[in-house]
C-alpha positions as CSV (number, residue, x, y, z in Angstrom):
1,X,79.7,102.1,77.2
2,X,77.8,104.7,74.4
3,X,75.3,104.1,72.5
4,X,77.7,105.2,69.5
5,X,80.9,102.6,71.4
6,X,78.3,100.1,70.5
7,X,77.5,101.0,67.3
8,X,81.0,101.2,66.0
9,X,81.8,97.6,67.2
10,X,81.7,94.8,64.7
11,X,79.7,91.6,66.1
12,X,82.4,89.3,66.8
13,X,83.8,92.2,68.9
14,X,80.3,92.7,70.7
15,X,79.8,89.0,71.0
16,X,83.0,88.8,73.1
17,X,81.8,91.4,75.9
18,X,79.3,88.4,76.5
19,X,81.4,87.1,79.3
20,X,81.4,86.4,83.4
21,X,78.5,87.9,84.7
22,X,76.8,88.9,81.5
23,X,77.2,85.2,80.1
24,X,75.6,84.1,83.3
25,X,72.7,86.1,83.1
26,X,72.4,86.0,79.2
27,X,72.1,81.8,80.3
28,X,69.4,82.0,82.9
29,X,67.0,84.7,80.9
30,X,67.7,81.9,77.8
31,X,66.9,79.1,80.5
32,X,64.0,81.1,82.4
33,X,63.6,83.5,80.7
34,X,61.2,86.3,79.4
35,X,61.0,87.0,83.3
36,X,61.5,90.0,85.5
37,X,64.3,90.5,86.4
38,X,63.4,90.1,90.2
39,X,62.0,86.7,88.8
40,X,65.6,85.7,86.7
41,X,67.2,86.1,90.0
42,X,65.3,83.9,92.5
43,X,64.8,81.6,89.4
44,X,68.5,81.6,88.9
45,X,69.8,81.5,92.2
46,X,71.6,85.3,91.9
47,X,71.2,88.4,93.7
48,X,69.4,91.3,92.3
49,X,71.8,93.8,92.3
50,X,73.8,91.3,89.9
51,X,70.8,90.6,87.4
52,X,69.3,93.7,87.0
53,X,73.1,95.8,86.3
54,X,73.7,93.0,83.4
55,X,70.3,92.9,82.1
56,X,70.6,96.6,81.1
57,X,73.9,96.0,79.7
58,X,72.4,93.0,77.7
59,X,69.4,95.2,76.8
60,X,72.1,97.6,75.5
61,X,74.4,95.9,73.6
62,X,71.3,93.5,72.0
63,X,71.3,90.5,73.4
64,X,67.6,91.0,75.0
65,X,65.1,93.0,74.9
66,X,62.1,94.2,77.1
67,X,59.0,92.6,76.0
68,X,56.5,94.1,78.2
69,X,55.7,95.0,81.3
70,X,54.2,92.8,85.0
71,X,53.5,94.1,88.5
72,X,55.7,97.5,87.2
73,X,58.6,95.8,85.8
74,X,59.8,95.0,82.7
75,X,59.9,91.4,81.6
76,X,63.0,90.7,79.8
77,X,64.1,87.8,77.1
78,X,67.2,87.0,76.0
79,X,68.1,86.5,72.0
80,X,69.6,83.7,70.7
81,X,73.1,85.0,68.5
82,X,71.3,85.0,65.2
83,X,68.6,87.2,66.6
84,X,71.4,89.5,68.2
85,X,73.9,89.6,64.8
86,X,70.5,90.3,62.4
87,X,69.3,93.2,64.8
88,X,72.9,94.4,65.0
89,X,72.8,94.5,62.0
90,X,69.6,96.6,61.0
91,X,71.0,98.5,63.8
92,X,74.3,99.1,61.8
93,X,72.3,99.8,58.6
94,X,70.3,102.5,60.3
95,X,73.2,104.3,61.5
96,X,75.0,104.4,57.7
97,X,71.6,106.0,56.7
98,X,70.2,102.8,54.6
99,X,67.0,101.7,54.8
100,X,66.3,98.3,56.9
101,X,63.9,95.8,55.5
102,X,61.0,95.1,57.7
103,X,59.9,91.1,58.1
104,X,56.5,90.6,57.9
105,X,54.9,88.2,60.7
């Protein structure tokens, strides 16, 4: 799926491509998570070649993100739905040209 497939998707719609293998994953990086992704799958009981394909789909449609790096990979989290629907949404605000508030922390 584009980046711009993505974009044009409303949240409920992007919500619902959380399911089989995605959901699965999206539950262990929640349960075990921020972890490689070599980690999530000996954690989780999955082979690699399951994790890291759904991982990157995650990554893409917003429901984790990378946030950093160990031993040369990247180590993942998962993000809860509120975190996913607000960054969808700055990401949605961004693409109509408005400006995004940032939060301070």
């Amino acid at each position: 799926m584009h980046a711009t497939a993505i974009r044009d998707l409303n949240f409920e719609q992007l919500k619902d491509r959380l399911s089989g293998l995605r959901q699965a994953v999206h539950s262990a990086l929640q349960l075990h998570g921020p972890c490689t992704t070599r980690a999530l799958a000996h954690k989780a009981g999955l082979d690699i070649l399951t994790v890291r394909p759904r991982v990157t789909e995650l990554v893409e449609l917003g429901f984790a993100e990378c946030t950093g790096r160990e031993a040369g990979e990247g180590v993942y989290r998962a993000l809860n739905y509120n975190e996913a629907a607000r960054a969808f949404g700055e990401r949605q605000a961004i693409a109509r040209g408005e400006g995004v508030q940032q939060s301070f922390l």
